[in-house]
C-alpha positions in Angstrom: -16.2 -48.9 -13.2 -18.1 -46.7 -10.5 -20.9 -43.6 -11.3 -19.3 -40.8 -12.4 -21.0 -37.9 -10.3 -20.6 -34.0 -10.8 -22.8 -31.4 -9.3 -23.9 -30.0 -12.4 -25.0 -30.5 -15.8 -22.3 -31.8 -18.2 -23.1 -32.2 -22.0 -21.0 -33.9 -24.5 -18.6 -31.8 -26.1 -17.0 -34.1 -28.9 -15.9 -32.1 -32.3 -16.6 -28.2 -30.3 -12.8 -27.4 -29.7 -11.9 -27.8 -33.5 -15.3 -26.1 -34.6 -14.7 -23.2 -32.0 -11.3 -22.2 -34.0 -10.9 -19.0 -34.8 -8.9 -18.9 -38.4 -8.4 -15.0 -38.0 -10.4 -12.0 -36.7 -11.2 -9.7 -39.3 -8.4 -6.8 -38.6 -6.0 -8.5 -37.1 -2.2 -7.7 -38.8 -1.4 -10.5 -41.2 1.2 -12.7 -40.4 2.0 -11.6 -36.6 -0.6 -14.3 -35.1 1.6 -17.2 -33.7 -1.2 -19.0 -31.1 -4.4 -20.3 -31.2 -7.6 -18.1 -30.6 -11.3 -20.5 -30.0 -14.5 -18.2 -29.5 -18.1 -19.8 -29.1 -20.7 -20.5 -26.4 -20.8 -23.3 -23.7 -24.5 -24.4 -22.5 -24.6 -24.1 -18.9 -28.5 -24.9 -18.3 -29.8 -26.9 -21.4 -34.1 -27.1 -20.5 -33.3 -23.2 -19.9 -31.3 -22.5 -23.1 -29.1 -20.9 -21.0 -25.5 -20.4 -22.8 -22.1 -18.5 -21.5 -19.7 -17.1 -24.5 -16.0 -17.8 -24.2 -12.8 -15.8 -26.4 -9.8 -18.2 -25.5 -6.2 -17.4 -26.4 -3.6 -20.0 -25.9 0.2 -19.3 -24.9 2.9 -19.9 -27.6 4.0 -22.7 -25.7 0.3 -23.8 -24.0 1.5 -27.2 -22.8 3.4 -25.8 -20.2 1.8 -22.8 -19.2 -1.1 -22.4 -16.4 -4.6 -21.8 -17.4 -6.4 -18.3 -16.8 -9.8 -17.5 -16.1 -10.2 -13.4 -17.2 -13.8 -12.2 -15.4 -15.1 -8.4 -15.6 -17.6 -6.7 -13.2 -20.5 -4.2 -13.6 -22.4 -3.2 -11.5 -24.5 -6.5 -12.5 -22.3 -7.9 -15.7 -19.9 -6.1 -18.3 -18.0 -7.8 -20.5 -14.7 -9.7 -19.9 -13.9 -9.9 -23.9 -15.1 -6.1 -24.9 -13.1 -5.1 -21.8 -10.8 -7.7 -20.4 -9.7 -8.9 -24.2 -9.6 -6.0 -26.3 -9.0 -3.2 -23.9 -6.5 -4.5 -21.4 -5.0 -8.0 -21.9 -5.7 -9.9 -24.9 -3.6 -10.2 -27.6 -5.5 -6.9 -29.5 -6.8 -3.3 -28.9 -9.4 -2.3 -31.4 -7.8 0.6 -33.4 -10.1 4.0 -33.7 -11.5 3.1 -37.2 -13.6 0.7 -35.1 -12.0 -2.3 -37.5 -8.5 -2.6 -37.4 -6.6 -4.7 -34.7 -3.3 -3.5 -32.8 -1.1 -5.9 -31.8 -0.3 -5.9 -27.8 3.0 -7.0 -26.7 1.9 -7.0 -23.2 -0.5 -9.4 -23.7 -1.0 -11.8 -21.0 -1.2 -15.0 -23.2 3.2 -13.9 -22.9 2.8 -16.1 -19.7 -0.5 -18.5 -19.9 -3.7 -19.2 -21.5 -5.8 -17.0 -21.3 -9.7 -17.9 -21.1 -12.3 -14.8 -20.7 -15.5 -15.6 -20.2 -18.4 -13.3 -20.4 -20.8 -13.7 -17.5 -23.2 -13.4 -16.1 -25.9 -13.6 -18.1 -26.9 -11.1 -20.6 -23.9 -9.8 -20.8 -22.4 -9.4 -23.6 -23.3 -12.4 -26.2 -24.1 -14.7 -23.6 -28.3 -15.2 -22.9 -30.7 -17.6 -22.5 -33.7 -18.7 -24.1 -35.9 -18.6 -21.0 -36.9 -14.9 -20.3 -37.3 -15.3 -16.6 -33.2 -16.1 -16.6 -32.8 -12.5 -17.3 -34.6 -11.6 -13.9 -33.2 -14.0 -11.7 -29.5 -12.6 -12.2 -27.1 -12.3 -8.7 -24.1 -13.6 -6.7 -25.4 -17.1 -6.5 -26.3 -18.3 -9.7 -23.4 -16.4 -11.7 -21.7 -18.5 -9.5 -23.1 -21.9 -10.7 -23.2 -20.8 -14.3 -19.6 -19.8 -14.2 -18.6 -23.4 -12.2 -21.0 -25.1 -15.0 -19.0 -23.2 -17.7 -15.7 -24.2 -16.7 -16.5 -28.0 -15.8 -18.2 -28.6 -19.7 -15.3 -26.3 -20.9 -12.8 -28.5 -19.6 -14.5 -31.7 -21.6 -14.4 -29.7 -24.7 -10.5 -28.7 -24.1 -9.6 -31.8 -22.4 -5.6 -31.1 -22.6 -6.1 -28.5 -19.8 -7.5 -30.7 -17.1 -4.6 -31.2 -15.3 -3.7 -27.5 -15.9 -2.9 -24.8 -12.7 -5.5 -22.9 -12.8 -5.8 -19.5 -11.9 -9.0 -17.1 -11.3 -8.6 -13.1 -12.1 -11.4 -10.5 -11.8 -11.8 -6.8 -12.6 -14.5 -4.4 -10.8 -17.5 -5.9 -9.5 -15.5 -9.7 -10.3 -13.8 -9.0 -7.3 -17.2 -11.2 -6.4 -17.5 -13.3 -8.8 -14.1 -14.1 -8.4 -13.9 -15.6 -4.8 -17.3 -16.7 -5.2 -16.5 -19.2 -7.8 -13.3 -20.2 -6.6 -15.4 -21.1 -3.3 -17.7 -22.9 -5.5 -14.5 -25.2 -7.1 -13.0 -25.8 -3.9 -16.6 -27.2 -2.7 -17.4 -29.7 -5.5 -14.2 -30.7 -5.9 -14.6 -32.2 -2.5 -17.8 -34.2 -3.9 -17.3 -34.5 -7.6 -15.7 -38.1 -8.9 -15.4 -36.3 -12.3 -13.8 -33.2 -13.5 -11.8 -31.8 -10.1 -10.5 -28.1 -11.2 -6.9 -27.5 -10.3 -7.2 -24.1 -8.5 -4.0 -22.5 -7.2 -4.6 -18.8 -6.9 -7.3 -15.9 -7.2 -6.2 -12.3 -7.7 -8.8 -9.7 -7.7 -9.6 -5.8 -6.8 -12.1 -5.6 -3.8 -14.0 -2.3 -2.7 -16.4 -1.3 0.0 -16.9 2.7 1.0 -18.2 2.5 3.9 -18.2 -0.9 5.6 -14.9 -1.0 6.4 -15.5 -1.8 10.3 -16.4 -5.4 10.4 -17.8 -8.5 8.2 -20.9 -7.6 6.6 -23.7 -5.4 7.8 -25.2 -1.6 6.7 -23.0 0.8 5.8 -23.0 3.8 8.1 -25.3 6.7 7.7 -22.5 9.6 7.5 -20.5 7.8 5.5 -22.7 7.4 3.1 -23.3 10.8 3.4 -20.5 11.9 3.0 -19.7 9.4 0.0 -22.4 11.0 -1.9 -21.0 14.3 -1.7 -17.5 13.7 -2.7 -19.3 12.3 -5.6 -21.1 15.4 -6.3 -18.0 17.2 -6.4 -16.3 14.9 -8.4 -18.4 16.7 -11.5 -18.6 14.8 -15.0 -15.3 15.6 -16.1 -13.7 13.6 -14.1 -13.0 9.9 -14.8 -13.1 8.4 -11.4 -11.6 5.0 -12.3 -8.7 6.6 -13.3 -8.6 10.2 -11.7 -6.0 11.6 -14.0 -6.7 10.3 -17.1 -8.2 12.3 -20.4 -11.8 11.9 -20.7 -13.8 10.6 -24.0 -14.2 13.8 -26.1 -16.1 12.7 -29.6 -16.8 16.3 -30.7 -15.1 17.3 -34.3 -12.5 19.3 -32.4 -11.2 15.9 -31.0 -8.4 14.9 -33.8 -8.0 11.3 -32.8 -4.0 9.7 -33.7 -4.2 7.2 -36.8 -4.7 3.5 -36.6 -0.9 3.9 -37.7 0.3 5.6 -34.8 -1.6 4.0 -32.1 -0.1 2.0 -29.1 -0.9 -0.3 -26.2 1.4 2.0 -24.4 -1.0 5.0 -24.7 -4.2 5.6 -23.1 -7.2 6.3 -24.8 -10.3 7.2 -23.0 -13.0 6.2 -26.1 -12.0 2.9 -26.5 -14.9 1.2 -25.7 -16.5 2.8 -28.2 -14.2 1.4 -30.7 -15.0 -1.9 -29.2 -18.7 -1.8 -29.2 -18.1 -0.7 -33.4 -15.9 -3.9 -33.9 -17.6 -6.3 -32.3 -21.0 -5.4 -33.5 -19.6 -6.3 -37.4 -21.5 -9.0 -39.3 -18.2 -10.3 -40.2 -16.7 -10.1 -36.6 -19.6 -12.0 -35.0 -19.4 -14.9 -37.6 -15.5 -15.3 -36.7 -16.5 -15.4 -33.5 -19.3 -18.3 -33.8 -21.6 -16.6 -32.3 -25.6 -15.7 -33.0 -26.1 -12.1 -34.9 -26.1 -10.2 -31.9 -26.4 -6.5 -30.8 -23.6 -6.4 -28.4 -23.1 -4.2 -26.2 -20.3 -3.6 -22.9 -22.6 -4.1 -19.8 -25.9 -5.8 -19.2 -28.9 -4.6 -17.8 -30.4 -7.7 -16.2 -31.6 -7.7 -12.3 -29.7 -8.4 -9.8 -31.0 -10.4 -6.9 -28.5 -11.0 -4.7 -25.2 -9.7 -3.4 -23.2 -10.0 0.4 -22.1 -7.0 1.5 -18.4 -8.1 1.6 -16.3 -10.1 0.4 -13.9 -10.8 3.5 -15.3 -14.0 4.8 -15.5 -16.0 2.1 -11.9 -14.5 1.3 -10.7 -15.6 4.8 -12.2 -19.3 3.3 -10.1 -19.7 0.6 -7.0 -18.2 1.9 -7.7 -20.9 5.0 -7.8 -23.6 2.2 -4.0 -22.6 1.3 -5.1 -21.4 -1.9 -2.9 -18.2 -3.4 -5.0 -14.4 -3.0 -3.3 -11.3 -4.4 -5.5 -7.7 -4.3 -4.1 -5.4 -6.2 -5.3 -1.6 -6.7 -4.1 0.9 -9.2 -3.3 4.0 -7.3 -5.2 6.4 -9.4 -8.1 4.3 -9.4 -10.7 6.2 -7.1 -13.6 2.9 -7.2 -11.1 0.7 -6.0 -8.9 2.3 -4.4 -5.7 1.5 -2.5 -7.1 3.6 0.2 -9.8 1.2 0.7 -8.5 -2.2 -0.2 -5.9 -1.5 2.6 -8.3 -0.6 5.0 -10.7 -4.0 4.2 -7.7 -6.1 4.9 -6.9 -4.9 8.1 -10.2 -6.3 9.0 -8.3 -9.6 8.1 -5.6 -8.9 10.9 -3.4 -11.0 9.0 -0.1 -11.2 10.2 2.7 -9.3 7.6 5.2 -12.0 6.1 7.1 -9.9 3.7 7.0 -5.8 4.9 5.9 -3.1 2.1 8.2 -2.1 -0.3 8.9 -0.8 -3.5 8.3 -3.5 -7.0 10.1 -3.0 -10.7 8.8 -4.1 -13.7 12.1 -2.4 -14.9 15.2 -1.5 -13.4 14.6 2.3 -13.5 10.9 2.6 -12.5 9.0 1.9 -9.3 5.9 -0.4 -11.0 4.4 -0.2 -7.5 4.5 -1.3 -3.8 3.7 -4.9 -2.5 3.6 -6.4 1.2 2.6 -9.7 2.0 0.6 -11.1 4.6 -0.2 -14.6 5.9 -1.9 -16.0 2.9 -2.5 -12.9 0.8 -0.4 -10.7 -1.0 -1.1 -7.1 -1.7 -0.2 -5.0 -4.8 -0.1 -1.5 -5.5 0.3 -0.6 -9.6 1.8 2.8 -9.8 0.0 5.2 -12.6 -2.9 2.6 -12.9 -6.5 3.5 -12.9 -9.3 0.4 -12.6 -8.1 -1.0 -15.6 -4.5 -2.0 -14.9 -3.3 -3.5 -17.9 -5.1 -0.9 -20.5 -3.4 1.8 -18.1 0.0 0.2 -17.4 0.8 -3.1 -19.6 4.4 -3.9 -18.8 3.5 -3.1 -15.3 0.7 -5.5 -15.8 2.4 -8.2 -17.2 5.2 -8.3 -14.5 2.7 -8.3 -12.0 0.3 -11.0 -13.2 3.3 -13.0 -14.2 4.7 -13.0 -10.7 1.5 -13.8 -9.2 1.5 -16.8 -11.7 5.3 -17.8 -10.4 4.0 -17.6 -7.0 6.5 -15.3 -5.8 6.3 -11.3 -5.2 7.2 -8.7 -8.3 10.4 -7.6 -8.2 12.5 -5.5 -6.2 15.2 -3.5 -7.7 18.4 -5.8 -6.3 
């Protein structure tokens, strides 16, 4: 038998899947559960004591579903379970008594398992018992720590190597995304061990103001001007999802019940239900995970960070791996606006011309056009946080991109 090689450090994970189990999370409606849920930390760098936390939700039929890898932005880290899971697309939303779970039907562990990982470090439960970790943070080692996650992941859950995997990312992910699907493609061409079965990477990508060419400064008026349209914006205005209600926490705010709430509805103080939940004694031992005071985003430093994302885009797309960018078009950060403007830097040739998607047969869910390699998704009504904002519309989307084929038009 020859040397097994892989580029990073993997640990024996023997008797971890079955101790990760989640047997419920406190609040979660009796009865209604019908998958598997696994929580716990991976160790990424063990002389650093450096550890990435995990929330994994399997399909109802997981054997012959693809695997997905959920990963949330910043700036620097925030957290792809307080945000991806339980504000967008896991199987719960945290109900406003900061304890009780709502079921969501638009969950996307409807079409795969679903794996969020919170990185990079610091964020969220995730750390490291080195101090210097925490000031070493950027592009390149979130990178390795995520590849490093996902190789010792896949040795604890071994039934998922052979698995299509898929990458998504949110925000400031829409690095972290292509970065580490960059990273898989390269070690797969040296590793003799664990070879990750990417297929496809969809992502938001933004840039204000260096929309002209790969990389370099920003211009001087533009940034400029950016900083006066921000200005103007004021405070009551929720850029990420310009028409949206803001948080109001004031006595006069009469919140709905628990009863009454519903994925469908959008309710700007979530995350402060989150933070409540997930910072119970109870919920952190369900979880498996250190007593911790968790919180959304990290404040680590960051060290490093290109100043686009197109070139290492153009990379994977050249590999003949799947790219989707998608925008909600009430999302002022990433904007629609923009995204279209970055990939005409691509100067892709259009496949499929824009038109109109349904995630129903009454409603436009948004507009799609694909290119040479890349497809291009519009969410109608959607601020940064697509499937908090629009689930079905979500859920059609992401399933489609999963299919490998374009949403659906109305004929």
């Amino acid at each position: 038998m020859g040397w097994l090689y892989s580029p990073v450090y993997v640990g024996s994970q023997e008797g971890l899947m079955e101790a990760d189990k989640i047997e419920a999370l406190p609040g979660q409606p009796a009865g209604e559960v019908n998958f598997n849920q696994y929580a716990g930390y991976v160790t990424v760098d063990p002389k650093a004591g450096r550890a990435l936390f995990y929330y994994f939700v399997e399909a109802n039929n997981s054997s012959s579903n693809p695997l997905v890898l959920s990963l949330h932005g910043g700036p620097g880290g925030c957290s792809a379970f307080g945000y991806g899971a339980l504000q967008e697309l896991g199987p719960f939303r945290v109900g406003n008594d900061n304890k009780t779970l709502i079921p969501n039907d638009y969950a996307w562990n409807n079409a795969a398992n679903v794996l969020f990982l919170e990185t990079p470090l610091g964020t969220g439960f995730s750390y490291s018992n080195t101090s210097s970790d925490y000031h070493t943070v950027g592009d390149e080692i979130t990178a390795q720590d995520s590849y490093a996650f996902l190789v010792n992941w896949l040795e604890r859950f071994p039934q998922y190597k052979d698995s299509d995997f898929f990458i998504t990312g949110e925000s400031d992910a829409g690095h972290y995304a292509p970065e580490l699907a960059y990273t898989i493609l390269s070690n797969n061409n040296i590793t003799n061990q664990t070879k990750i079965n990417l297929k496809g990477v969809a992502v938001r990508i933004h840039k204000y103001c260096n929309l002209t060419d790969f990389g370099g400064d920003q211009s001087e008026v533009c940034g400029e001007y950016l900083n006066q349209a921000f200005e103007e914006v004021g405070e009551d205005i929720d850029l990420s999802n310009i028409y949206a209600p803001i948080c109001k926490t004031s006595q006069d705010s009469q919140p709905k019940s628990v009863s009454t709430a519903s994925v469908d509805d959008v309710d700007p103080c979530s995350y402060t239900y989150v933070e409540g939940y997930l910072n119970l004694p109870e919920v952190q031992a369900a979880l498996h995970v250190k007593p911790t005071k968790w919180s959304a985003c990290s404040d680590t430093d960051w060290t490093d960070s290109p100043d686009t994302m197109l070139p290492t885009i153009q990379q994977i797309i050249q590999s003949g791996i799947s790219f989707w960018i998608y925008s909600g078009d009430t999302d002022g950060i990433f904007s629609v606006t923009s995204s279209r403007y970055a990939l005409h830097i691509l100067n892709l040739p259009i496949k499929t011309p824009w038109r109109a998607w349904y995630s129903n047969i009454r409603e436009v869910g948004g507009y799609v056009v694909g290119y040479e390699g890349l497809t291009f998704a519009t969410v109608r009504g959607a601020g940064i946080m697509v499937p908090s904002n629009q689930p079905q519309r979500a859920l059609t989307l992401i399933s489609s991109f999963l299919e490998g084929k374009h949403p659906p038009s109305l004929h």
